[in-house]
C-alpha positions as CSV (number, residue, x, y, z in Angstrom):
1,X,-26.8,-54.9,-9.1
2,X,-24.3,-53.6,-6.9
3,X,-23.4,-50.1,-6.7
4,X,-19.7,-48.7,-5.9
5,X,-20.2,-45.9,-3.3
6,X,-16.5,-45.3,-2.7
7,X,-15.4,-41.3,-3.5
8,X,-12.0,-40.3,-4.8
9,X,-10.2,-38.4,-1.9
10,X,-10.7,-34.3,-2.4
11,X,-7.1,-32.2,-2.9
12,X,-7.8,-29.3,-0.5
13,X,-5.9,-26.1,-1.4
14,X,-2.7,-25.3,0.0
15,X,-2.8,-22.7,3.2
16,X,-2.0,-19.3,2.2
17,X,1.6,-19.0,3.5
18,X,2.2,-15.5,5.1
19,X,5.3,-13.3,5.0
20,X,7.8,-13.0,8.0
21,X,7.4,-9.4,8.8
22,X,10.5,-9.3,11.0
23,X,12.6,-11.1,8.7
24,X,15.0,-9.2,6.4
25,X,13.3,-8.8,3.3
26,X,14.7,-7.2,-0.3
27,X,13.1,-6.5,-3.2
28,X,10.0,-4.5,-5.5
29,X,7.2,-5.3,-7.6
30,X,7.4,-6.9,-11.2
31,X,5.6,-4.5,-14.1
32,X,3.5,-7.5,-15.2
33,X,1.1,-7.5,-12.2
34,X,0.0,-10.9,-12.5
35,X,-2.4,-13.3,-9.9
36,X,0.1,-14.9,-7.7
37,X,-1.2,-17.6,-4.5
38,X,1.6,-16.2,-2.3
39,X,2.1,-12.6,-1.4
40,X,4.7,-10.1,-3.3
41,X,6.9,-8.1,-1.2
42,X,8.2,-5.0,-2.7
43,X,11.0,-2.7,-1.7
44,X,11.1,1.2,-1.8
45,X,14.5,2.2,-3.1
46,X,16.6,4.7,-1.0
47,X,15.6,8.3,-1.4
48,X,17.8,10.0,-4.0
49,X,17.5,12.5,-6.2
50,X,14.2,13.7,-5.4
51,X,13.0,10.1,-6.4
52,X,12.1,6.7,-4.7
53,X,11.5,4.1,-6.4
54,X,9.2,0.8,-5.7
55,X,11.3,-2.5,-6.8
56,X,10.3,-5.7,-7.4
57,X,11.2,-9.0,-6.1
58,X,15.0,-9.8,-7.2
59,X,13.8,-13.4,-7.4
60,X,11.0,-12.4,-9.9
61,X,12.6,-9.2,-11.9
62,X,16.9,-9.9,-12.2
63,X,16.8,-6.4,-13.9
64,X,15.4,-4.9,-11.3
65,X,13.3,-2.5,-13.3
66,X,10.8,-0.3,-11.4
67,X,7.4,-0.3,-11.2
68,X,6.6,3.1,-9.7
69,X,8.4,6.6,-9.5
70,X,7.9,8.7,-6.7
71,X,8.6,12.2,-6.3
72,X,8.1,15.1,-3.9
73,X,8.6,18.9,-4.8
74,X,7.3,22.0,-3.3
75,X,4.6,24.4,-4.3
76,X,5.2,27.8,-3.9
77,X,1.9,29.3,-5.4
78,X,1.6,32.5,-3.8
79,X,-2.2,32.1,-3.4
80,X,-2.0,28.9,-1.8
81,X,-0.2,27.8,1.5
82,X,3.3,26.0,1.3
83,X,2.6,22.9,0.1
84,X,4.8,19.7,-0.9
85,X,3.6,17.5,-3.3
86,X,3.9,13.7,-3.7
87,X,3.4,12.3,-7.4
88,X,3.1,8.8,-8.1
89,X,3.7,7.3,-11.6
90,X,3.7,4.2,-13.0
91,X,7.0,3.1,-15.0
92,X,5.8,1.7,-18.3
93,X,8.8,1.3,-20.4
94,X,10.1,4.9,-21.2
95,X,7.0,6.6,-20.2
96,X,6.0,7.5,-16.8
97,X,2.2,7.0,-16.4
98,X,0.7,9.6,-13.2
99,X,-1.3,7.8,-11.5
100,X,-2.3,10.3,-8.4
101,X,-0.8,12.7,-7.1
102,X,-1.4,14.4,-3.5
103,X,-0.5,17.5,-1.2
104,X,-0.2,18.2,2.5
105,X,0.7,22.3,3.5
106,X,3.2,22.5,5.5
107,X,0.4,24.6,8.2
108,X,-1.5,21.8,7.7
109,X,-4.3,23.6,6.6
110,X,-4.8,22.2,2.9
111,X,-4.5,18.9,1.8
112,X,-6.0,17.5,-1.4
113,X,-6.0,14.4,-4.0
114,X,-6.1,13.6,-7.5
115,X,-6.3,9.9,-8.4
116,X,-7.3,8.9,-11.6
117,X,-10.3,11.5,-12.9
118,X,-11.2,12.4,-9.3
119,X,-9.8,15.3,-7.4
120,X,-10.8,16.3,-3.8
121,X,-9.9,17.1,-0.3
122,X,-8.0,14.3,1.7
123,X,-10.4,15.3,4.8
124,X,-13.5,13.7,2.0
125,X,-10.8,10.3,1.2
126,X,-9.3,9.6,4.9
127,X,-10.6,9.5,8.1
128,X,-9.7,8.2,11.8
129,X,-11.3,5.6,13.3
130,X,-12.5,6.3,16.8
131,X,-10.0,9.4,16.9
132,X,-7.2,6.7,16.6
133,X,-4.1,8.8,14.9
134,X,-3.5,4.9,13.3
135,X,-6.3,3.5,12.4
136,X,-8.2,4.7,9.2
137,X,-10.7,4.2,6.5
138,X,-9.9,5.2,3.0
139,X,-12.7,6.0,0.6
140,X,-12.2,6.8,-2.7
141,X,-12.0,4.6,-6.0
142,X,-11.7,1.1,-3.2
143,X,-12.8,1.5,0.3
144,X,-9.4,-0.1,2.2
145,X,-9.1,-0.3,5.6
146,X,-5.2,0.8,7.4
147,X,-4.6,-0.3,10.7
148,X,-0.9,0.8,11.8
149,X,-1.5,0.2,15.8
150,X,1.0,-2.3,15.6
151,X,4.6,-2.3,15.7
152,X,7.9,-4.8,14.9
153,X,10.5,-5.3,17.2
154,X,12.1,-2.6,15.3
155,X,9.7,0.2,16.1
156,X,8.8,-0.3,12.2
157,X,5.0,0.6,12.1
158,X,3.4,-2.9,10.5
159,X,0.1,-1.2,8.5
160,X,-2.3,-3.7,7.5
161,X,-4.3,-3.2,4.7
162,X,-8.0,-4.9,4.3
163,X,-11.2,-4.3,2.4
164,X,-13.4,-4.1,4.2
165,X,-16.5,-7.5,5.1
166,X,-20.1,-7.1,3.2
167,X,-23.1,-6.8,4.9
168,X,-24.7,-10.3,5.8
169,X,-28.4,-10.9,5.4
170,X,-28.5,-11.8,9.2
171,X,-27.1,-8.0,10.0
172,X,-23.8,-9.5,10.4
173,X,-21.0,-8.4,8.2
174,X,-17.8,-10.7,6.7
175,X,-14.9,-10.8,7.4
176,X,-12.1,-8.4,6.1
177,X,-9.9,-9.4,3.6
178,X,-6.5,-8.8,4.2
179,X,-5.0,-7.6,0.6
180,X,-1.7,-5.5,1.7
181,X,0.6,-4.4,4.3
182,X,3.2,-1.7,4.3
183,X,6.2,-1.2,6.7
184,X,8.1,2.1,6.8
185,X,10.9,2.3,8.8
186,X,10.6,3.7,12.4
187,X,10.5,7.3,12.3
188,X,13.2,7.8,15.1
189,X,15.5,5.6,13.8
190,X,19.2,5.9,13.4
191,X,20.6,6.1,9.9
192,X,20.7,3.2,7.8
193,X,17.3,3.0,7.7
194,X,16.1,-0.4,7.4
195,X,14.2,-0.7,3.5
196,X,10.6,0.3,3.2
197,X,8.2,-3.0,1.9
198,X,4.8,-3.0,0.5
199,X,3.7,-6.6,0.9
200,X,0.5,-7.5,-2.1
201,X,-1.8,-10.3,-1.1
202,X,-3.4,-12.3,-3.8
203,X,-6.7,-10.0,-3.6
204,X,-4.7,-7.1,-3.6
205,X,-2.9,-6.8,-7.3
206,X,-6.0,-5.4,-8.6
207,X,-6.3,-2.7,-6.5
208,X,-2.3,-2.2,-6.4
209,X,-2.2,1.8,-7.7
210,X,-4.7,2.6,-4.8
211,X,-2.9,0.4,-2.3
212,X,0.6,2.3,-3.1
213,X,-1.0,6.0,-3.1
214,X,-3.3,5.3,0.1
215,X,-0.1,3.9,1.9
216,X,2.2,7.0,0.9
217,X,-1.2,9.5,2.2
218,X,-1.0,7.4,5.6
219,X,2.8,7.2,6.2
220,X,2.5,11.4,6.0
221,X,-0.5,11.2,8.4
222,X,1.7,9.0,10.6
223,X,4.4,11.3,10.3
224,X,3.0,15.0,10.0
């Protein structure tokens, strides 16, 4: 009896294909966050109003209907120091869902957090890493990982987003997965800014509302 040892030939999955960060990019996320295989670049509106707004994709959404709202006001409590506040919703037809919202005083003595049912200080969510003023860890409903020490040939600050590698049984630990990155525009730059994008890696959709709010609290740490 002969035997036939020959295997069919194995498809390997395609390599993950990474965005061009210094290429011009336009666009915002869809409002049906769905698994994708290639990142989703999303664009913040212009400032107006009071408002900016996150967009997605023109390729994916022709209507360009937002996903997220974002607002900033003051608070003038007399008890508490000047504070401005940055509220995130989510646009779900009509309705505007909060999803956190967040406040730095303008003394920079208060700074505080509410994201879903949890509210705390920002000094218990955020921290430096080795004293770097752009490199953090972000603890709260996701432990992420922001790493802004880089920057595009634009002075745009590239902030990569990861979570971070489990323990190993041998005392090593994996590697981080890279789920987002977010590019504000440079800080000193001459009007028109170039757009804002908040790039979503396929491991990152899940975690999208804490992506969004943890990349608005580290653009004010950037910028404060």
């Amino acid at each position: 009896m002969i035997l036939d040892t020959k295997t069919e030939p194995v498809a390997l999955p395609p390599p993950e294909i990474l965005p061009d960060y210094n290429a011009a990019v336009s666009g915002g996320p869809s409002n049906q966050r769905r698994p994708t295989q290639a990142p989703v670049i999303y664009t913040f509106s212009d400032w107006a109003k009071g408002t900016m707004l996150l967009m997605p994709p023109r390729s994916e959404s022709p209507e360009q209907r937002p996903l997220y709202r974002i607002t900033v006001e003051l608070d003038l409590n007399p008890f508490l120091p000047v504070s401005y506040i940055t509220k995130v919703m989510r646009c779900t037809g009509d309705e505007n869902d909060m999803v956190a919202e967040f406040a730095f005083s303008l003394n920079q003595k208060r700074a505080v957090i509410r994201l879903a049912d949890t509210a705390t200080r920002l000094s218990s969510v955020i921290n430096n890493i080795n004293s770097s003023p752009k490199h953090f860890n972000w603890v709260l409903g996701t432990r992420l990982h922001w790493d802004c020490r880089t920057s595009l040939d634009d002075g745009s600050p590239l902030c990569i987003c990861s979570l971070p590698g489990k323990p190993q049984r041998n005392g090593t630990r994996a590697q981080d997965i890279q789920i987002a990155s977010f590019v504000p525009p440079p800080i000193d730059a001459s009007p028109p800014l170039p757009e804002a994008t908040l790039t979503i890696f396929p491991h990152g959709h899940e975690h999208m509302d804490e992506i969004l709010v943890s990349a608005l609290v580290v653009e004010r740490m950037l910028t404060r």
